[in-house]
LOFILO-315691 format. One record per residue (C-alpha): residue in one letter; x, y negated, z. Coordinates in Angstrom, 3 decimals. Layout:
// residues N
+---+----------+----------+----------+
! r !       px !       py !       pz !
+---+----------+----------+----------+
! a !        X !        Y !        Z !
...
+---+----------+----------+----------+
// end
This chain:
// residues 246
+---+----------+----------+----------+
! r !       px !       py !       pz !
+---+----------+----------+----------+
! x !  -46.158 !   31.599 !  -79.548 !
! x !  -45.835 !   32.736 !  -75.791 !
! x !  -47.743 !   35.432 !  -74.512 !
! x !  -48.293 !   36.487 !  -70.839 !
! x !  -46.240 !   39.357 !  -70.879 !
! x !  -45.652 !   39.359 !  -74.365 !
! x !  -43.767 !   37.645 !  -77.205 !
! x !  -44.965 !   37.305 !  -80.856 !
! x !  -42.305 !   38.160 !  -82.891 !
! x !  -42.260 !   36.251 !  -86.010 !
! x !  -39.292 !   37.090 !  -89.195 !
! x !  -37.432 !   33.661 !  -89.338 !
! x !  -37.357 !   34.251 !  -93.455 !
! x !  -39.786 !   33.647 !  -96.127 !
! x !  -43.120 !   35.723 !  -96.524 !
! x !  -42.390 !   36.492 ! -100.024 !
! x !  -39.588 !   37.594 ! -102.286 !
! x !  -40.165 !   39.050 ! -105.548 !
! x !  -43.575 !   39.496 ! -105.265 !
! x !  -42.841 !   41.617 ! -102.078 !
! x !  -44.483 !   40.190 !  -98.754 !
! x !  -42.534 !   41.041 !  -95.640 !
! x !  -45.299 !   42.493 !  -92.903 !
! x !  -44.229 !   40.843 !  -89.962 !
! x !  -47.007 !   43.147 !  -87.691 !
! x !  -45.440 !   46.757 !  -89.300 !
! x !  -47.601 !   49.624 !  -88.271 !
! x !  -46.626 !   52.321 !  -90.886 !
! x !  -46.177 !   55.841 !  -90.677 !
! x !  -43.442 !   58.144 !  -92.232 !
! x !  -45.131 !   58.426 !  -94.993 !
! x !  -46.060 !   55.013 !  -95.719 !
! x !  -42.759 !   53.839 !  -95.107 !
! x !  -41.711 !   56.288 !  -98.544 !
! x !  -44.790 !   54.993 ! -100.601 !
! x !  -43.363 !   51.308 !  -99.926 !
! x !  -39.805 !   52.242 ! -100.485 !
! x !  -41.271 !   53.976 ! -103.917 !
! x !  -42.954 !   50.774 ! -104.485 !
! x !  -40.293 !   48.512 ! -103.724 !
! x !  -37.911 !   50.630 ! -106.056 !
! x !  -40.037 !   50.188 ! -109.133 !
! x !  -41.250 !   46.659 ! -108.483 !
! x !  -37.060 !   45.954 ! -108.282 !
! x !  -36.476 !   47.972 ! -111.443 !
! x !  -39.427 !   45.752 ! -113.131 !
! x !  -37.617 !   42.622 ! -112.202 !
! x !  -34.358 !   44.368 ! -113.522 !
! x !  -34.862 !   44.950 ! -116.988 !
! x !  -36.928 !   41.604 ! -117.368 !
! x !  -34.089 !   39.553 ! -116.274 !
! x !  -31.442 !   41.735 ! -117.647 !
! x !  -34.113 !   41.476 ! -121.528 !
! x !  -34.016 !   37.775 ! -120.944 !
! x !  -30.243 !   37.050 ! -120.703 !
! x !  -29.382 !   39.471 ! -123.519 !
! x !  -31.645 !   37.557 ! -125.950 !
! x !  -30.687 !   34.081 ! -125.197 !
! x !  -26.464 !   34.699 ! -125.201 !
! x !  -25.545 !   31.742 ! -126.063 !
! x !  -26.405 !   30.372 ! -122.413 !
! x !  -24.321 !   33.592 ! -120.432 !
! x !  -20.894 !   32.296 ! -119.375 !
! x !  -18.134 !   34.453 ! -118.372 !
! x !  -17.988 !   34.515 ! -113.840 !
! x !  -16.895 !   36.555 ! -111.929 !
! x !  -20.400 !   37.586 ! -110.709 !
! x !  -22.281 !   40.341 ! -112.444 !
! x !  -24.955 !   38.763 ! -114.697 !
! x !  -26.452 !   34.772 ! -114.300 !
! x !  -30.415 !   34.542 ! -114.005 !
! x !  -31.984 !   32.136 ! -116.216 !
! x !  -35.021 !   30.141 ! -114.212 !
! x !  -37.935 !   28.407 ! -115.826 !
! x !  -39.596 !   26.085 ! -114.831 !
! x !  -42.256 !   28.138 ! -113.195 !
! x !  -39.894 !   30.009 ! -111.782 !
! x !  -37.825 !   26.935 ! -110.332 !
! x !  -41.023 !   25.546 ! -108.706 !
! x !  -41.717 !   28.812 ! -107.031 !
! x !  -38.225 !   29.356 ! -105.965 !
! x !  -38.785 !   25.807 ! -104.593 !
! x !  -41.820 !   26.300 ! -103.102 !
! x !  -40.273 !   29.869 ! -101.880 !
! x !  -37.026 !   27.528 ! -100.293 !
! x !  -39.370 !   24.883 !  -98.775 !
! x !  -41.595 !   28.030 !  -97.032 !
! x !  -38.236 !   29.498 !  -95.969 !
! x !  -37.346 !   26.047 !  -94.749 !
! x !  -40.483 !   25.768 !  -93.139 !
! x !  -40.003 !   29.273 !  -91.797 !
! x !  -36.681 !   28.734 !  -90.419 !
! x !  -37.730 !   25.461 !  -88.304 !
! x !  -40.817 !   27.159 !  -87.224 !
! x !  -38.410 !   29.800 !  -86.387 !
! x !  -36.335 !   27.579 !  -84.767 !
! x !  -39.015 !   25.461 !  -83.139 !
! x !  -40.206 !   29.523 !  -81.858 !
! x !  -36.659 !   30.083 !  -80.757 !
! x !  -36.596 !   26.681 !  -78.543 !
! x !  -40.061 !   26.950 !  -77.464 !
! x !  -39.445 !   30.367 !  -75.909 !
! x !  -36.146 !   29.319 !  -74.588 !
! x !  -37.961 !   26.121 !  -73.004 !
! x !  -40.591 !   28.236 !  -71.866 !
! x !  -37.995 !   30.583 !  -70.742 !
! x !  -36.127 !   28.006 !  -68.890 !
! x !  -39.297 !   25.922 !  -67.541 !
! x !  -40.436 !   29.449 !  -66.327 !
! x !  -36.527 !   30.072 !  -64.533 !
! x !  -37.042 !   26.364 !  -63.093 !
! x !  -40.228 !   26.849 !  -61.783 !
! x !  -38.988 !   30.025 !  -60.213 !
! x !  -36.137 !   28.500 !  -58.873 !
! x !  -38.445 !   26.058 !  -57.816 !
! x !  -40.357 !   28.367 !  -55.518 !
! x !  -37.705 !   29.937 !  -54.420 !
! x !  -36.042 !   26.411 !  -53.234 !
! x !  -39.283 !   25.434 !  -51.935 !
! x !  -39.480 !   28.802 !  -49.854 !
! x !  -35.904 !   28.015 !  -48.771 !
! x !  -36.574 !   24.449 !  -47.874 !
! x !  -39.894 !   25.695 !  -46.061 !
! x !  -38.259 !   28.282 !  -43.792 !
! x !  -35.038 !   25.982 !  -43.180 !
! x !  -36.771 !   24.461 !  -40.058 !
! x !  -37.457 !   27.969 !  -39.117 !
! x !  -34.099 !   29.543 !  -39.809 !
! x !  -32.268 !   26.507 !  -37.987 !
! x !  -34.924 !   27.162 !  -34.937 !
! x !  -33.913 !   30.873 !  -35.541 !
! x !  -30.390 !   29.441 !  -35.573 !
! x !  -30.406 !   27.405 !  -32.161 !
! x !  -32.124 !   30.015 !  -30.191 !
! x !  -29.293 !   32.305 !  -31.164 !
! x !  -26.922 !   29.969 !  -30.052 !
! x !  -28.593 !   29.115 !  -27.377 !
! x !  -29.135 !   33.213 !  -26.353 !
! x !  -25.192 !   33.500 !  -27.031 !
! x !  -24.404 !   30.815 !  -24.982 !
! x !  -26.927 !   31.725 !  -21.803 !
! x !  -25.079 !   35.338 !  -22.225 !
! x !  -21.594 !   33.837 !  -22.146 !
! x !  -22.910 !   32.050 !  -18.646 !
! x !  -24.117 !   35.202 !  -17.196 !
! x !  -21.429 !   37.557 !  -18.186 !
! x !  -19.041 !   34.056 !  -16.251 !
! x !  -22.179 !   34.115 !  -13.570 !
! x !  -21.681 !   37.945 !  -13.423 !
! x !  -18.108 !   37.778 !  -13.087 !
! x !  -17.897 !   34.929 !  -10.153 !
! x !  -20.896 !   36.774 !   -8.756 !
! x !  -18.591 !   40.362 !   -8.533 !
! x !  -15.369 !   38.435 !   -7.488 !
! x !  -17.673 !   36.451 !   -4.608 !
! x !  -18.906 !   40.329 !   -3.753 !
! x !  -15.185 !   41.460 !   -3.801 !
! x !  -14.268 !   39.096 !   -1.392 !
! x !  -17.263 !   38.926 !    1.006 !
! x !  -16.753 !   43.023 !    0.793 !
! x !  -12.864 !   42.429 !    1.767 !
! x !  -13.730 !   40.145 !    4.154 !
! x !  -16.888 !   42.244 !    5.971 !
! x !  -13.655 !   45.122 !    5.722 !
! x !  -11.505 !   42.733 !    7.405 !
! x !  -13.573 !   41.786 !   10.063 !
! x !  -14.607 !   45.087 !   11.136 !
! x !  -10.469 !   46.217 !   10.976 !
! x !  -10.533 !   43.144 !   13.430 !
! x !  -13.591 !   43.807 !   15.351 !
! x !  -12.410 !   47.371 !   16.218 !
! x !   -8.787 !   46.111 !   17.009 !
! x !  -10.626 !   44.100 !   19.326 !
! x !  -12.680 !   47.032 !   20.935 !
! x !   -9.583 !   48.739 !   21.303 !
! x !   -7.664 !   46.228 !   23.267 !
! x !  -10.593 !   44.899 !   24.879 !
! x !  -11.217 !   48.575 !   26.223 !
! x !   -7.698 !   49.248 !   26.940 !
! x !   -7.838 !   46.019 !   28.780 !
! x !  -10.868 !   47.181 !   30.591 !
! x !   -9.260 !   50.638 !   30.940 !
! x !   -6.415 !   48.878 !   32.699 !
! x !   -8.565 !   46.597 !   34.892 !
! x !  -10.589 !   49.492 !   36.171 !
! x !   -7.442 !   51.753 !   36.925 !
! x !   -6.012 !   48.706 !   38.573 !
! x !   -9.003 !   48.257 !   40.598 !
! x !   -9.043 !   52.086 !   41.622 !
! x !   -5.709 !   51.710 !   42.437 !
! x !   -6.630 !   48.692 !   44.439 !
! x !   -9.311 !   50.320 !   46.185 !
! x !   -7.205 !   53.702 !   46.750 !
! x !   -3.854 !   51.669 !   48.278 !
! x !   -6.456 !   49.614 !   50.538 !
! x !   -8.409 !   52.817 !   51.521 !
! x !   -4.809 !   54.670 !   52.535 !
! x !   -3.779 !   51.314 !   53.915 !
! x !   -6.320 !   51.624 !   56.049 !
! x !   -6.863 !   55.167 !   56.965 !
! x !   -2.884 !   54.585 !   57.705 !
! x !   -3.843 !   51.853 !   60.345 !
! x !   -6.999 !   53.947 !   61.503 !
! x !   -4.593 !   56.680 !   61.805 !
! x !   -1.778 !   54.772 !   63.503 !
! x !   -4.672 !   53.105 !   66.057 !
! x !   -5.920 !   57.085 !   66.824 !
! x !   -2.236 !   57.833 !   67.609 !
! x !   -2.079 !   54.941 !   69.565 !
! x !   -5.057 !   55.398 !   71.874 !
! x !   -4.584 !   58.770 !   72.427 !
! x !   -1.205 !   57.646 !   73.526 !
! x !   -2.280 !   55.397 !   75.807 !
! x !   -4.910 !   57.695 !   77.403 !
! x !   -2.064 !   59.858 !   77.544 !
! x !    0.100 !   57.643 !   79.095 !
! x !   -2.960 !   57.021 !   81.841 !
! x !   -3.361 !   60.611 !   81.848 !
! x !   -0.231 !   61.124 !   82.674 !
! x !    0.168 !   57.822 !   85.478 !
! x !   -3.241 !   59.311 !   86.984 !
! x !   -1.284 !   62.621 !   87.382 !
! x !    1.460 !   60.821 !   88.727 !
! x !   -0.086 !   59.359 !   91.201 !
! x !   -2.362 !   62.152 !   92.199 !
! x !    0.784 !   63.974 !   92.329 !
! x !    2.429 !   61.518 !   94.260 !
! x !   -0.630 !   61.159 !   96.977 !
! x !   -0.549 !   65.185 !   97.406 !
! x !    2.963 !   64.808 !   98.149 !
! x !    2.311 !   61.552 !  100.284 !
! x !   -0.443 !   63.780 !  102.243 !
! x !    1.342 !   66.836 !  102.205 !
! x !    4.391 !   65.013 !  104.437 !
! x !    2.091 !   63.519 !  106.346 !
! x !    0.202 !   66.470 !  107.276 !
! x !    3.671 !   68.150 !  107.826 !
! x !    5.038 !   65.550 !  109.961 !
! x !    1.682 !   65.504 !  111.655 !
! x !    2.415 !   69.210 !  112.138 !
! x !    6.289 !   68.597 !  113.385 !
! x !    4.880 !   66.561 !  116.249 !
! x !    2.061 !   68.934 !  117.080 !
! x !    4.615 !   71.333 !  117.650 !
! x !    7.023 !   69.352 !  119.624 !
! x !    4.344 !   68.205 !  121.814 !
+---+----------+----------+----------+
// end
């Protein structure tokens, strides 16, 4: 019989032998265990010398064996050991009926834990293969972003080499387009300079030329003043000359 908890354990062999019942519930103490051992020691002694009386008075049915002594049974005694073998019989199926009853029970209680546990597994597969494609799916959307990341830094690389590039080029640029301007604007002065001395040279060379011409009419006017004094002076002298020779 199962218990919840609990088996009740049952001795798969007959109640009874020799008048002595086996207790299958034993709750003795020390000293009742003695008293029964006491007991059991005379009650086997009894049974000694009555069997032992029996076969020494009837000889002529003791046969040499190699056992010890032969029992004789009456008929009393033959039904009881009967009865005693069909209880053990009994016994032993009912101990064997126990002994597959608890191992059915065992293994219908296994099963139906299996059971659960199978039915626990076959209730959280939907949520372990949802578990399973969102990890898949996370591991995947990383794989894109660390690729995503990775174009994204190469693009940065090259927009940074480029922006580099272009302001290596923009100040090259500068530079010749300010040496350029540098050389436009000394080319103008220089321009402006070789005109100006161009013409304070012609300025210059007009001055020298005026002043040489009133010179030269400076001089002509002094000519001919001097040349009318002289003109004058004769005159008056010759005027004189015939004063005098008159």
């Amino acid at each position: 019989m199962k218990l919840r908890g609990a088996f009740k354990l049952e001795i798969p062999c007959p109640p009874k032998v020799l008048e002595i019942a086996a207790d299958p519930e034993p709750d003795w103490s020390f000293n009742a265990v003695l008293s029964e051992l006491e007991l059991l020691e005379k009650k086997l002694d009894v049974s000694f010398d009555k069997t032992q009386y029996r076969g020494f008075s009837n000889r002529k049915s003791v046969e040499r064996s190699p056992v010890a002594f032969i029992m004789r049974i009456s008929d009393d005694e033959m039904e009881d050991s009967e009865s005693e073998a069909e209880e053990e019989r009994v016994q032993v199926r009912v101990s064997d009926d126990f002994d597959s009853q608890i191992a059915l029970d065992g293994q219908s209680y296994l099963m139906d834990e299996v059971g659960l546990v199978e039915g626990a597994l076959f209730e959280l597969s939907p949520e372990l293969g949802v578990k399973e494609d969102i990890r898949n799916q996370i591991s995947t959307l990383e794989m894109e972003l660390m690729r995503d990341s990775g174009k994204y830094d190469s693009a940065f690389k090259r927009v940074e080499k480029y922006i580099e590039a272009r302001k290596e080029s923009d100040r090259k640029f500068d530079t010749q387009y300010q040496r350029k301007i540098a050389e436009a604007l000394d080319n103008h002065l220089t321009a402006i300079q070789r005109d100006h001395e161009l013409k304070s040279q012609i300025e210059e060379r007009r001055i020298r030329s005026d002043a040489a011409h009133e010179e030269a009419k400076r001089k002509e006017k002094a000519l001919q003043e001097e040349r009318i004094r002289q003109e004058r002076a004769k005159a008056e002298a010759e005027e004189l000359r015939e004063d005098t020779i008159y």
